[in-house]
PQR file of N, CA, C, O and H, with PARSE charges and radii, in Angstrom:
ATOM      1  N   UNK A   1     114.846 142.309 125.298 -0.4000 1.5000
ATOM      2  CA  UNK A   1     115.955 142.516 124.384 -0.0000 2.0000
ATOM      3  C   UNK A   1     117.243 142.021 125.036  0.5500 1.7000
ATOM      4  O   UNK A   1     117.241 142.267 126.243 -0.5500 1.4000
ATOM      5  N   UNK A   2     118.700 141.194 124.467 -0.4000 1.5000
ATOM      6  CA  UNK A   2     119.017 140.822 124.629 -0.0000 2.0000
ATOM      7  C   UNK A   2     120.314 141.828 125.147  0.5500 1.7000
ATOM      8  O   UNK A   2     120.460 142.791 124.394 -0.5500 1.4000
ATOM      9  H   UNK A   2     118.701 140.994 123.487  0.4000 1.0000
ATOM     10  N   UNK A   3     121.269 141.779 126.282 -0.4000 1.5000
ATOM     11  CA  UNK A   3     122.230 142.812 126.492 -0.0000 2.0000
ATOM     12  C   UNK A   3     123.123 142.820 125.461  0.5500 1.7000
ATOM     13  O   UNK A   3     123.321 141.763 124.862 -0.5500 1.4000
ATOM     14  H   UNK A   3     121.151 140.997 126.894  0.4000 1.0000
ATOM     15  N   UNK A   4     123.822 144.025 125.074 -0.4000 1.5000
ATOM     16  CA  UNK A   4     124.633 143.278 123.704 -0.0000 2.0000
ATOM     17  C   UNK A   4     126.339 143.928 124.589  0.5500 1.7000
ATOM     18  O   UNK A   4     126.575 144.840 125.382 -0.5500 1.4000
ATOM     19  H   UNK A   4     123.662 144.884 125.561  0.4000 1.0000
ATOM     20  N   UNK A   5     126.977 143.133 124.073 -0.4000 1.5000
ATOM     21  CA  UNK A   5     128.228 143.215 124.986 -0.0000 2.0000
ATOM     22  C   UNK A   5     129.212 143.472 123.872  0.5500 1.7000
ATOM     23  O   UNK A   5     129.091 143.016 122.735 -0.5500 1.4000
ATOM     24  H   UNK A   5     126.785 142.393 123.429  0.4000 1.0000
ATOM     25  N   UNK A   6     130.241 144.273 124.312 -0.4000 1.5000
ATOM     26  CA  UNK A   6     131.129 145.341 123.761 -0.0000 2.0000
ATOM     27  C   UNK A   6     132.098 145.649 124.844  0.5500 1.7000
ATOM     28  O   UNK A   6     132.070 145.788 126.067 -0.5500 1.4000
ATOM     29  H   UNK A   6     130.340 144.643 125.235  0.4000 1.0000
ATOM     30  N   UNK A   7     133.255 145.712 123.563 -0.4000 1.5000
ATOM     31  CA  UNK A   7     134.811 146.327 124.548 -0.0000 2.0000
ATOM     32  C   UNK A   7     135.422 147.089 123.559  0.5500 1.7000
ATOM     33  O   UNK A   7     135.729 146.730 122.422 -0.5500 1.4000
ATOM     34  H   UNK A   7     133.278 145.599 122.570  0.4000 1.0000
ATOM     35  N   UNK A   8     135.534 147.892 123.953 -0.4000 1.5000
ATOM     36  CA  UNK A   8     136.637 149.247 123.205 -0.0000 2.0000
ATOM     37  C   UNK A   8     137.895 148.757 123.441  0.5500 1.7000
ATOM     38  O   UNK A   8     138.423 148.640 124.547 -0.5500 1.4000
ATOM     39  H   UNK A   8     135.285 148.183 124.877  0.4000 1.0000
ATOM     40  N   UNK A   9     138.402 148.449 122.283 -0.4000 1.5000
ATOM     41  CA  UNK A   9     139.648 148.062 122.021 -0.0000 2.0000
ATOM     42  C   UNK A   9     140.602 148.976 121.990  0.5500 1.7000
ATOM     43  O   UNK A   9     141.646 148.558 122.492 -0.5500 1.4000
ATOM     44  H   UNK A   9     137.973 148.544 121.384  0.4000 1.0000
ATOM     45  N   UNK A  10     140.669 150.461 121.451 -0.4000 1.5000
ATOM     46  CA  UNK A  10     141.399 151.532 121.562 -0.0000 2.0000
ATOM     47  C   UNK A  10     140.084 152.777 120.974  0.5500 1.7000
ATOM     48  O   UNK A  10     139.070 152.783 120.276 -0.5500 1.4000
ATOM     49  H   UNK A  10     139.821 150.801 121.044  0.4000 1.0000
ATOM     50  N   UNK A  11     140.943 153.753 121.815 -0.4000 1.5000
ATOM     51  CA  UNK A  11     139.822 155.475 121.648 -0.0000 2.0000
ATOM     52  C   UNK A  11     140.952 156.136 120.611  0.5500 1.7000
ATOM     53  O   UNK A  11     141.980 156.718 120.958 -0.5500 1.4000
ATOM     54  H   UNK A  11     141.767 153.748 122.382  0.4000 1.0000
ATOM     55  N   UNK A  12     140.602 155.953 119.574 -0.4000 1.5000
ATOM     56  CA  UNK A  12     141.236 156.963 118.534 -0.0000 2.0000
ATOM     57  C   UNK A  12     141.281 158.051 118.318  0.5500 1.7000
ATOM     58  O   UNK A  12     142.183 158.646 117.728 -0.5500 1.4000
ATOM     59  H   UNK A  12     139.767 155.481 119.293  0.4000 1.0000
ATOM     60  N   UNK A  13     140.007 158.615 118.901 -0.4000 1.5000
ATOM     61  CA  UNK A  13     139.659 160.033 118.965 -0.0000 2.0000
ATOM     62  C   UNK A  13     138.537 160.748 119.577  0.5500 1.7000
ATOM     63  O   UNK A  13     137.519 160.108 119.843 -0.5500 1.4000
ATOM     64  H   UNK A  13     139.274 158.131 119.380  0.4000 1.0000
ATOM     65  N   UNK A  14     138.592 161.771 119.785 -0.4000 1.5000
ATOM     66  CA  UNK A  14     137.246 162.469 120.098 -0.0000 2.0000
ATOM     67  C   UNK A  14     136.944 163.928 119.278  0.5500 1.7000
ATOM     68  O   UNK A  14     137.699 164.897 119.214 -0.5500 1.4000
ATOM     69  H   UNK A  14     139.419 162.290 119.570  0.4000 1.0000
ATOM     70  N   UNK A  15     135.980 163.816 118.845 -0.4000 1.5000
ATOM     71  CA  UNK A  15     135.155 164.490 117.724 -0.0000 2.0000
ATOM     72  C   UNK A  15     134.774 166.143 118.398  0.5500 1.7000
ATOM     73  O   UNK A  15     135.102 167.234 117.931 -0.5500 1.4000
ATOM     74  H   UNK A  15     135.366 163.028 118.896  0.4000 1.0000
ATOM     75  N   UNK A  16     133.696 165.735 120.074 -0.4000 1.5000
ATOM     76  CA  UNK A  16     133.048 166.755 120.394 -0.0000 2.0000
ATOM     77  C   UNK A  16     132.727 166.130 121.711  0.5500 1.7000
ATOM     78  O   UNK A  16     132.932 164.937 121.938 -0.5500 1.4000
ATOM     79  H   UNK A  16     133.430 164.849 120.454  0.4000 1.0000
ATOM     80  N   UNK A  17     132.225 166.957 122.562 -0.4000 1.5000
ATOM     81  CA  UNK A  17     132.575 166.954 124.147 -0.0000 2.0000
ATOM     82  C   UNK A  17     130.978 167.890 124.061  0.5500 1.7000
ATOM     83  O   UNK A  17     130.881 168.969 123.477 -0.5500 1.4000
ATOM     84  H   UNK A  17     132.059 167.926 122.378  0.4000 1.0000
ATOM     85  N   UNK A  18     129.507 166.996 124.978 -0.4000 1.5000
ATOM     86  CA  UNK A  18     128.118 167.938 125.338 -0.0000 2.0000
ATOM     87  C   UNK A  18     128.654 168.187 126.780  0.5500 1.7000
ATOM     88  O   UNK A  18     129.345 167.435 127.467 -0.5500 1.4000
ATOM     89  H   UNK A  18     129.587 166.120 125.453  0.4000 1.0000
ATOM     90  N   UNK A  19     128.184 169.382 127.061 -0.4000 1.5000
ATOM     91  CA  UNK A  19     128.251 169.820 128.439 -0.0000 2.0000
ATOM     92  C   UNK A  19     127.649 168.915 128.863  0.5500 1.7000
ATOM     93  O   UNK A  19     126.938 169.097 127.874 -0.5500 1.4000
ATOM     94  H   UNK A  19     127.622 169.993 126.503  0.4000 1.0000
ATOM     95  N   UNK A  20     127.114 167.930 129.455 -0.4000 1.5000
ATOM     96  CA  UNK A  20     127.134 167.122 130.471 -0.0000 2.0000
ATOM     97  C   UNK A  20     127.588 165.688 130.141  0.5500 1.7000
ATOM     98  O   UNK A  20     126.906 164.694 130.393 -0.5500 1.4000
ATOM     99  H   UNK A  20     127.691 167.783 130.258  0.4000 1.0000
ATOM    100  N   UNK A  21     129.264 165.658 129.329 -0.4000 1.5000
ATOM    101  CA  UNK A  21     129.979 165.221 129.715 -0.0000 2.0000
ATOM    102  C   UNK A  21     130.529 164.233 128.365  0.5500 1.7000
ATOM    103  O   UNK A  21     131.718 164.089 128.081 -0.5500 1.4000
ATOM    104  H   UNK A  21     129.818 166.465 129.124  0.4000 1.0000
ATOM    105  N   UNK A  22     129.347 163.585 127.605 -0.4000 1.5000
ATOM    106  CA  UNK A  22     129.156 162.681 126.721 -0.0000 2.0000
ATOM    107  C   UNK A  22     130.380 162.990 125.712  0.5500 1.7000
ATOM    108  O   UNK A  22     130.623 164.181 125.514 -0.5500 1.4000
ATOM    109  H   UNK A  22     128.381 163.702 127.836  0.4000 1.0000
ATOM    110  N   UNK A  23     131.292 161.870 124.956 -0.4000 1.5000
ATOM    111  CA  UNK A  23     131.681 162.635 124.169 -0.0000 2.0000
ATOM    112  C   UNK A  23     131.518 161.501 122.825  0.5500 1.7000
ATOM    113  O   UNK A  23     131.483 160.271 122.864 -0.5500 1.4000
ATOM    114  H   UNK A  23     131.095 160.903 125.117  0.4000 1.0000
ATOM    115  N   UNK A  24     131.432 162.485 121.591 -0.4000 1.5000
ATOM    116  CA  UNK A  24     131.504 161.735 120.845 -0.0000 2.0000
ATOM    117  C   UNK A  24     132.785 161.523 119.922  0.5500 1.7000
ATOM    118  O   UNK A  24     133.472 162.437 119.464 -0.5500 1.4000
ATOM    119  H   UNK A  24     131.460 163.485 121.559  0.4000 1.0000
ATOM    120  N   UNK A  25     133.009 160.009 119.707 -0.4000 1.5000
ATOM    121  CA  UNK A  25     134.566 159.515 119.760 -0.0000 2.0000
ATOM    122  C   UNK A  25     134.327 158.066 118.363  0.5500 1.7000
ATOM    123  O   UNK A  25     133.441 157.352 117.893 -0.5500 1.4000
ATOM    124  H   UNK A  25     132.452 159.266 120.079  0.4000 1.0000
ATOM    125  N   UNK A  26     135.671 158.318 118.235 -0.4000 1.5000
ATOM    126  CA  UNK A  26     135.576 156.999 116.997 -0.0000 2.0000
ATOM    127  C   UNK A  26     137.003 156.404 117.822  0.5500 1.7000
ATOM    128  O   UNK A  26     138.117 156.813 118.151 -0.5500 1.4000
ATOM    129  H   UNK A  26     136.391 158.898 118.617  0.4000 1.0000
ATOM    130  N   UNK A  27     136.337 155.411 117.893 -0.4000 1.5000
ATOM    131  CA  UNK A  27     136.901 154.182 118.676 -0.0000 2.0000
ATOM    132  C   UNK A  27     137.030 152.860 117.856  0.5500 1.7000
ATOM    133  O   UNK A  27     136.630 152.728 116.699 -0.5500 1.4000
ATOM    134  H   UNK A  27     135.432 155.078 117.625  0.4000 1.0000
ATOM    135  N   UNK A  28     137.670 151.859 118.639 -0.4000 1.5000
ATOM    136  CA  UNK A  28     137.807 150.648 117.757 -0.0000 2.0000
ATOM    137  C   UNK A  28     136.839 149.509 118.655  0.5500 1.7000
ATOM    138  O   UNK A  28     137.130 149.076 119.770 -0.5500 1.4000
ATOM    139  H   UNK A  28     137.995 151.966 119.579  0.4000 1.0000
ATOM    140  N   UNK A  29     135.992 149.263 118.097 -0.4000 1.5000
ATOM    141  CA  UNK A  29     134.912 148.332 119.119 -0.0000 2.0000
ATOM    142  C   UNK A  29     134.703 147.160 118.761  0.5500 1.7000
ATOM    143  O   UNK A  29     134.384 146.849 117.614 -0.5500 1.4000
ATOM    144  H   UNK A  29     135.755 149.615 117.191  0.4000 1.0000
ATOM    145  N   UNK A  30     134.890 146.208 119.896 -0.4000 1.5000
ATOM    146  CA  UNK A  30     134.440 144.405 119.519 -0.0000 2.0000
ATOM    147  C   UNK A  30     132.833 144.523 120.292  0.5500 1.7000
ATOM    148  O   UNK A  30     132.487 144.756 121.450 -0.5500 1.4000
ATOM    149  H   UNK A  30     135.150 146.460 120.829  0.4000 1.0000
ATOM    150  N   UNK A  31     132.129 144.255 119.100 -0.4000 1.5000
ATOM    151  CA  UNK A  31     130.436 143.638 119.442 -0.0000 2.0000
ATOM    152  C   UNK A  31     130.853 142.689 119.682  0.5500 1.7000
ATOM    153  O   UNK A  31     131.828 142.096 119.223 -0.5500 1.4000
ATOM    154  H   UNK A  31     132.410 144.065 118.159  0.4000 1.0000
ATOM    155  N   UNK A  32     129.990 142.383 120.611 -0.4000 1.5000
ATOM    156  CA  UNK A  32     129.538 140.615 121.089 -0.0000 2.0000
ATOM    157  C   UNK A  32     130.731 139.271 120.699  0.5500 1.7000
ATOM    158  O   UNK A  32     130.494 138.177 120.186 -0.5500 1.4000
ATOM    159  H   UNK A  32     129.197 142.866 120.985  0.4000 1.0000
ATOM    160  N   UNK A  33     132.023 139.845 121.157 -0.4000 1.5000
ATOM    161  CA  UNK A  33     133.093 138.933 121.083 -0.0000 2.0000
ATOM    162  C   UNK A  33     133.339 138.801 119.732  0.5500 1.7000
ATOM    163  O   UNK A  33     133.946 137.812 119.322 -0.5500 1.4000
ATOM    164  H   UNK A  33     132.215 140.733 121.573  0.4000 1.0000
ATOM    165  N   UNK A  34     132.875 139.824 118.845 -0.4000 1.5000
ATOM    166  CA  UNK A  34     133.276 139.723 116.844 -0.0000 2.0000
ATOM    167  C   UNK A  34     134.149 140.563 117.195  0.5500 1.7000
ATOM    168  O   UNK A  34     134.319 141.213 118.226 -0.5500 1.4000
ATOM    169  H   UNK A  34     132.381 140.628 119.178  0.4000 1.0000
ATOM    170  N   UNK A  35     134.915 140.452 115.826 -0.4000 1.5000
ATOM    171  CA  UNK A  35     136.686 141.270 115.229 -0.0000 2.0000
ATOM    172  C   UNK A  35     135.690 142.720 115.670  0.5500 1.7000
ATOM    173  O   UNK A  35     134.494 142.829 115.943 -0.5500 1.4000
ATOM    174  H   UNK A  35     134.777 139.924 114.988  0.4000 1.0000
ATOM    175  N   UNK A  36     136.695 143.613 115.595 -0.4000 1.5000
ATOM    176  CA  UNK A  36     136.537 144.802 116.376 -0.0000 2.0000
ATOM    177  C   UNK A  36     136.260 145.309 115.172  0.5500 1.7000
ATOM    178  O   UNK A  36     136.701 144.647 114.234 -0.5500 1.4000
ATOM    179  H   UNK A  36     137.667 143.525 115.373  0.4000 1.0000
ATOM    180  N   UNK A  37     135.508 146.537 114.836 -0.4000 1.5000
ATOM    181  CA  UNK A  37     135.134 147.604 113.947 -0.0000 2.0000
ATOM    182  C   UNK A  37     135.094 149.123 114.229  0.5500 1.7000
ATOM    183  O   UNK A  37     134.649 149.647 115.251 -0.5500 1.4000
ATOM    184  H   UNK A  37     135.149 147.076 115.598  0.4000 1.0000
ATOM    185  N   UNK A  38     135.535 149.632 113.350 -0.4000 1.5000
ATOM    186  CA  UNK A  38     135.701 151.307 113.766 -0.0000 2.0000
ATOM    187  C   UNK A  38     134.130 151.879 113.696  0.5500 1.7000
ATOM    188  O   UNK A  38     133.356 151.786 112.744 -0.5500 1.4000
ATOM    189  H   UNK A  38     135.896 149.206 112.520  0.4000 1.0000
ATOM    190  N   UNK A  39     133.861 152.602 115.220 -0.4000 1.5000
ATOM    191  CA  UNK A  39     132.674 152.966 115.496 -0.0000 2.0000
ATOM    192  C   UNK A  39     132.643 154.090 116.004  0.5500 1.7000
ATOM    193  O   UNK A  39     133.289 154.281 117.034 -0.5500 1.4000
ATOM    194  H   UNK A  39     134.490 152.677 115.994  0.4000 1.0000
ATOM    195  N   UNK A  40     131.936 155.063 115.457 -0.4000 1.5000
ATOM    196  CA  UNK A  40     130.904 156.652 115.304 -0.0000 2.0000
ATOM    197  C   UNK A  40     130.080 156.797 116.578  0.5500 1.7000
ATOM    198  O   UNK A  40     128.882 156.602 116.370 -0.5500 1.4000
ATOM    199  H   UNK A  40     131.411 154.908 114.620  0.4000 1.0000
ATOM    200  N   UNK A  41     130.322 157.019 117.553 -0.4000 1.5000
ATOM    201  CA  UNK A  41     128.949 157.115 118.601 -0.0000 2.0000
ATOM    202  C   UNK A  41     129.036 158.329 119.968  0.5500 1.7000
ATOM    203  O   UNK A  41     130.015 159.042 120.193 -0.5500 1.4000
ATOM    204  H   UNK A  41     131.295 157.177 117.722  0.4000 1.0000
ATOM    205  N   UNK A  42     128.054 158.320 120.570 -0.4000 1.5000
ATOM    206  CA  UNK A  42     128.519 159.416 121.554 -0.0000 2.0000
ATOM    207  C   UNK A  42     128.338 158.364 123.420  0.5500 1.7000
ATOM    208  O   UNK A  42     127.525 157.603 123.946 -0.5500 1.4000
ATOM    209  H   UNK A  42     127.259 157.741 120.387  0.4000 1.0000
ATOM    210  N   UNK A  43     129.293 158.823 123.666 -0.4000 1.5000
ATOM    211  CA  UNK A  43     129.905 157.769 125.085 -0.0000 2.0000
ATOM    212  C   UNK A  43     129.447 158.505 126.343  0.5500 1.7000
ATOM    213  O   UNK A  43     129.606 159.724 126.421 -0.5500 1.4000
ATOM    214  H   UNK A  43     129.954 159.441 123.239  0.4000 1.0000
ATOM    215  N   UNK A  44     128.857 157.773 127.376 -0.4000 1.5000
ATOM    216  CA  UNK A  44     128.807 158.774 128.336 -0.0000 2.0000
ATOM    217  C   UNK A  44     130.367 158.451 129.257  0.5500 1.7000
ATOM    218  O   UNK A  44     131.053 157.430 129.281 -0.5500 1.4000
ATOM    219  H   UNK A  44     128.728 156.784 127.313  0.4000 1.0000
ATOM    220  N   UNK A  45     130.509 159.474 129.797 -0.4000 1.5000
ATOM    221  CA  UNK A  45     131.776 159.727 130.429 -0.0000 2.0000
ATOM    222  C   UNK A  45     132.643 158.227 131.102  0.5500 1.7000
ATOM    223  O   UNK A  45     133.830 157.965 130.907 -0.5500 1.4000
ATOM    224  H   UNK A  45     129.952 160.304 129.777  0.4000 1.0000
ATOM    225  N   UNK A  46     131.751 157.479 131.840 -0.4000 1.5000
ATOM    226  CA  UNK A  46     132.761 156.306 132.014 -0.0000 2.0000
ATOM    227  C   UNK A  46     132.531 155.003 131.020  0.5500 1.7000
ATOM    228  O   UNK A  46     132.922 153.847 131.180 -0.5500 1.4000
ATOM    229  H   UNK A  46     130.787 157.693 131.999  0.4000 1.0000
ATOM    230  N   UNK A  47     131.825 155.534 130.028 -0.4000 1.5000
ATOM    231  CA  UNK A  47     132.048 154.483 128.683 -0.0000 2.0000
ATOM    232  C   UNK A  47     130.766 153.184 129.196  0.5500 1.7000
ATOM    233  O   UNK A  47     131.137 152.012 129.126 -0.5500 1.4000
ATOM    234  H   UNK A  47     131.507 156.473 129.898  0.4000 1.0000
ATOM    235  N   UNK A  48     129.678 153.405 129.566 -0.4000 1.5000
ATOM    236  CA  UNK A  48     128.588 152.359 130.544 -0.0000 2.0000
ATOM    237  C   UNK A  48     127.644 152.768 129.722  0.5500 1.7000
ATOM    238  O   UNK A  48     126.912 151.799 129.524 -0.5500 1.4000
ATOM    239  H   UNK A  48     129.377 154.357 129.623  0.4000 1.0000
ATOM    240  N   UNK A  49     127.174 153.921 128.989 -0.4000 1.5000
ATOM    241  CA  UNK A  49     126.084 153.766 128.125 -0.0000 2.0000
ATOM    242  C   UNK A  49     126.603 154.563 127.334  0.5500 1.7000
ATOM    243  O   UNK A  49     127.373 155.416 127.775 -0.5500 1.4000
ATOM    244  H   UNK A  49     127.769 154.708 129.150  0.4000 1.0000
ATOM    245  N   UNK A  50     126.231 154.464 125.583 -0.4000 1.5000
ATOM    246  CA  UNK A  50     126.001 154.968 124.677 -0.0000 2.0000
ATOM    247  C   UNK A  50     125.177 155.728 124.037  0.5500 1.7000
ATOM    248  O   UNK A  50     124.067 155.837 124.559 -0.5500 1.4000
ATOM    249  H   UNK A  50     125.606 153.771 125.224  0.4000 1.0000
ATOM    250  N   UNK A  51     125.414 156.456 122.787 -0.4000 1.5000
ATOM    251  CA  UNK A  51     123.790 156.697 121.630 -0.0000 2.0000
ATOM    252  C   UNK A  51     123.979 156.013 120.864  0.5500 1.7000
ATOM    253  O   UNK A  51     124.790 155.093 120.973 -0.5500 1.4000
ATOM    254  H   UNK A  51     126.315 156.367 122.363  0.4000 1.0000
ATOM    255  N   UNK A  52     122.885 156.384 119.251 -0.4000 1.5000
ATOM    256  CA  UNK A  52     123.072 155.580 118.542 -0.0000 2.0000
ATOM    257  C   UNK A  52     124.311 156.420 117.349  0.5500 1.7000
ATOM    258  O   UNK A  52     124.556 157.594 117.073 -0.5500 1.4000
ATOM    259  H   UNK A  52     122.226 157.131 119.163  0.4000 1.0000
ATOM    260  N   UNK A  53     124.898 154.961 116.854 -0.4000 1.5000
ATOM    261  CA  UNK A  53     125.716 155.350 116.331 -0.0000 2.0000
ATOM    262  C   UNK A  53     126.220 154.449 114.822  0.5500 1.7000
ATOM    263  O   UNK A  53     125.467 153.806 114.091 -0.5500 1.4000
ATOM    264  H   UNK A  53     124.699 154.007 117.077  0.4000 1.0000
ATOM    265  N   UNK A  54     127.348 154.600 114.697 -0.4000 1.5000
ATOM    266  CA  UNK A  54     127.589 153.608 113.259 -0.0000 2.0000
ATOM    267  C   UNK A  54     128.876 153.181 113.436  0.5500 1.7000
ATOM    268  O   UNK A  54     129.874 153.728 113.904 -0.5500 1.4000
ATOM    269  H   UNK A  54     127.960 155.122 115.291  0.4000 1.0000
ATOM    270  N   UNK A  55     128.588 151.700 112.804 -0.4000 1.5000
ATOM    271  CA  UNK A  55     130.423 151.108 112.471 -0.0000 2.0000
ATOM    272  C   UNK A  55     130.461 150.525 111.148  0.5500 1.7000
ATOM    273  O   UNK A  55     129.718 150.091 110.268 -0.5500 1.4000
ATOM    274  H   UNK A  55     127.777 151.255 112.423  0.4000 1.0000
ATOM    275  N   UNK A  56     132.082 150.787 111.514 -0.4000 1.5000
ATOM    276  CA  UNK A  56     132.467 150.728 109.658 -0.0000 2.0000
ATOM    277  C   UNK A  56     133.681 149.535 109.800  0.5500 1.7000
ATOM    278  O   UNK A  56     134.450 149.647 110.755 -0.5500 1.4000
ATOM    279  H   UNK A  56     132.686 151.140 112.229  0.4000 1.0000
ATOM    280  N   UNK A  57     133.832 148.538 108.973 -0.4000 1.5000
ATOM    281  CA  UNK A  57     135.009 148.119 108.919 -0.0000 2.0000
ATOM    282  C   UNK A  57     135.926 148.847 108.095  0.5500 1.7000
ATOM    283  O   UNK A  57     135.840 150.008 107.694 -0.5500 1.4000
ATOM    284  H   UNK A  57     133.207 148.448 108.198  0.4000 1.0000
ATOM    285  N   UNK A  58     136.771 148.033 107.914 -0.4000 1.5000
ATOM    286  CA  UNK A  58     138.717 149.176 107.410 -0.0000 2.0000
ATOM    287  C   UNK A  58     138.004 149.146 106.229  0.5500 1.7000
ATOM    288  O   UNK A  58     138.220 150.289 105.826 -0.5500 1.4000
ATOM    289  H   UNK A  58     136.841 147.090 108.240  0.4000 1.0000
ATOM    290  N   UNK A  59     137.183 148.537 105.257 -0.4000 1.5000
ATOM    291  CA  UNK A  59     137.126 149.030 103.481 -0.0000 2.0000
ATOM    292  C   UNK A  59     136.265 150.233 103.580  0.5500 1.7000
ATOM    293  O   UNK A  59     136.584 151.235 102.941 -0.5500 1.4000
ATOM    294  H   UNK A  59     137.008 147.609 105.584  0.4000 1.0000
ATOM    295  N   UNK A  60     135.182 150.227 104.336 -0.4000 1.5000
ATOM    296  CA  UNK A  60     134.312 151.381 104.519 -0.0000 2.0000
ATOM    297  C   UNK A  60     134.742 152.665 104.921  0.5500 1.7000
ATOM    298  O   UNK A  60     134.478 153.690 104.293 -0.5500 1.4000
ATOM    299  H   UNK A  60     134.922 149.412 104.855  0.4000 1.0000
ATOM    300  N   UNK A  61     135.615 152.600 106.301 -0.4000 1.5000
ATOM    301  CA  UNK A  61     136.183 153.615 106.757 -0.0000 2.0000
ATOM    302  C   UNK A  61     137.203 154.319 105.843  0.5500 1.7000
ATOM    303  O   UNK A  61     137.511 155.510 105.885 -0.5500 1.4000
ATOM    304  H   UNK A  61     135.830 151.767 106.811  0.4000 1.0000
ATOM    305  N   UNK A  62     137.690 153.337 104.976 -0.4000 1.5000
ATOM    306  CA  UNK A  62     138.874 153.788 103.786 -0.0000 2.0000
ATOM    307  C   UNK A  62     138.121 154.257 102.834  0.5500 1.7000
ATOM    308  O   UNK A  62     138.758 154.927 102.022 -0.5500 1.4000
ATOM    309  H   UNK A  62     137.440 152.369 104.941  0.4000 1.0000
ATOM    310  N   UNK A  63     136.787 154.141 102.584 -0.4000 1.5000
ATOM    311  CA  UNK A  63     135.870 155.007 102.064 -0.0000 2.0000
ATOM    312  C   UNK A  63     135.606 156.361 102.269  0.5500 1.7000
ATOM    313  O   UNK A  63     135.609 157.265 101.433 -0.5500 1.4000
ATOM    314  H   UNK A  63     136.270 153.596 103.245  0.4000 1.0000
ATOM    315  N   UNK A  64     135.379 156.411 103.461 -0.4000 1.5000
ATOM    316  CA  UNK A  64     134.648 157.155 103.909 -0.0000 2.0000
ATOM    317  C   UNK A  64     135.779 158.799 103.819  0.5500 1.7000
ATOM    318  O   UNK A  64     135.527 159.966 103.520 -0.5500 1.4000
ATOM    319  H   UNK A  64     135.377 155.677 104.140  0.4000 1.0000
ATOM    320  N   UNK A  65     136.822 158.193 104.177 -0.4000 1.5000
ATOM    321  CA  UNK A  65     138.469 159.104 104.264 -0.0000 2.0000
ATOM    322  C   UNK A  65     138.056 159.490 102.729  0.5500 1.7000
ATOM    323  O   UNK A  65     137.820 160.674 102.488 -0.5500 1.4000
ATOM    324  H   UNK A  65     137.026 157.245 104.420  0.4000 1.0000
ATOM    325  N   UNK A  66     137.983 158.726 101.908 -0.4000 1.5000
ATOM    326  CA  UNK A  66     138.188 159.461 100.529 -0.0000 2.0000
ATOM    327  C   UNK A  66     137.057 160.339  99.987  0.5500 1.7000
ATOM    328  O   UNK A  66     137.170 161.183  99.098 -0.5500 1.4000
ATOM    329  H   UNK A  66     138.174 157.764 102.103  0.4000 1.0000
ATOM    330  N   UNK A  67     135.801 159.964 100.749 -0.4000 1.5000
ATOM    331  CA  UNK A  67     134.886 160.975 100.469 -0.0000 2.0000
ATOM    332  C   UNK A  67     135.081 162.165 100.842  0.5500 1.7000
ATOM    333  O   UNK A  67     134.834 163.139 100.130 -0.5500 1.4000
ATOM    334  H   UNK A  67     135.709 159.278 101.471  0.4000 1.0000
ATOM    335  N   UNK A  68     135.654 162.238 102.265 -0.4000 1.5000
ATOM    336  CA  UNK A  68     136.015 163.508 103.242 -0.0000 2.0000
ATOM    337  C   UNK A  68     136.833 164.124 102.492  0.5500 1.7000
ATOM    338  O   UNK A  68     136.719 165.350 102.468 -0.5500 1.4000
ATOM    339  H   UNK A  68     135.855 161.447 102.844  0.4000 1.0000
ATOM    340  N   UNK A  69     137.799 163.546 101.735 -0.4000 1.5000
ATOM    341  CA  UNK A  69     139.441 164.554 101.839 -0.0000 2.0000
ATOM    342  C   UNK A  69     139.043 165.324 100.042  0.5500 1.7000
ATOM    343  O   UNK A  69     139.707 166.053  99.306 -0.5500 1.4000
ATOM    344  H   UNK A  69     137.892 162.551 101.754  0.4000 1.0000
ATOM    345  N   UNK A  70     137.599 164.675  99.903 -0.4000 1.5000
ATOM    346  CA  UNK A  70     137.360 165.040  98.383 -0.0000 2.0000
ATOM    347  C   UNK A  70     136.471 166.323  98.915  0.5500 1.7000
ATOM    348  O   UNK A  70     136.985 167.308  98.387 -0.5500 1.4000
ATOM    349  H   UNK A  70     137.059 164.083 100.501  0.4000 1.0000
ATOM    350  N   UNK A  71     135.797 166.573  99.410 -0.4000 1.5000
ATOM    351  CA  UNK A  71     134.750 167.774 100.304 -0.0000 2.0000
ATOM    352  C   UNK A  71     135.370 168.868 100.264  0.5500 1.7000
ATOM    353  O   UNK A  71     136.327 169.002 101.027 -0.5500 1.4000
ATOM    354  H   UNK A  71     135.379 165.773  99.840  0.4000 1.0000
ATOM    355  N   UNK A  72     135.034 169.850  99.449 -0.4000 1.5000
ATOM    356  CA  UNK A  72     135.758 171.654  99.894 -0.0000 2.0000
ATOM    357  C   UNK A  72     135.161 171.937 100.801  0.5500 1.7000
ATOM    358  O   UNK A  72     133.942 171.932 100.630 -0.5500 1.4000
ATOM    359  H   UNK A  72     134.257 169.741  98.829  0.4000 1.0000
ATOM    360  N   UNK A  73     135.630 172.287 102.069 -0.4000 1.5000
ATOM    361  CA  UNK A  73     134.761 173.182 103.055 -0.0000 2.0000
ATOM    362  C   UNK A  73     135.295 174.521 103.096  0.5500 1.7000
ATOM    363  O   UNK A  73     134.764 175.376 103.805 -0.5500 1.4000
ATOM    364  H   UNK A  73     136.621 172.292 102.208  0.4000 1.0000
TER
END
């Protein structure tokens, strides 16, 4: 399998923090030298491995806001 290469362009946030350390964060991420996309995933502490996770570009993510802010919790 081929390495797939990625740079976090900016950490927007963090969601949740596992006791041994991982956190999961929505960040702004360039795959493999493509335009950067807002991405869902859980990071291990110096950002060298990941889980699996999801990215959204800005129409999706502007989706996704309107599903949320529609949700009674």
């Amino acid at each position: 399998m081929a390495d797939i290469k990625f740079e976090i362009k900016e950490i927007i946030g963090v969601l949740a923090e596992s006791p041994k350390g991982w956190k999961k964060e929505l960040n702004l991420v360039s795959w493999n030298d493509k335009t950067p996309k807002y991405d869902l995933r859980e990071w291990s502490p110096d950002h060298t491995k990941m889980g699996k996770g999801v990215t959204l570009n800005k129409e999706e993510l502007e989706k996704l806001k309107e599903i949320l802010t529609g949700i009674n919790f």
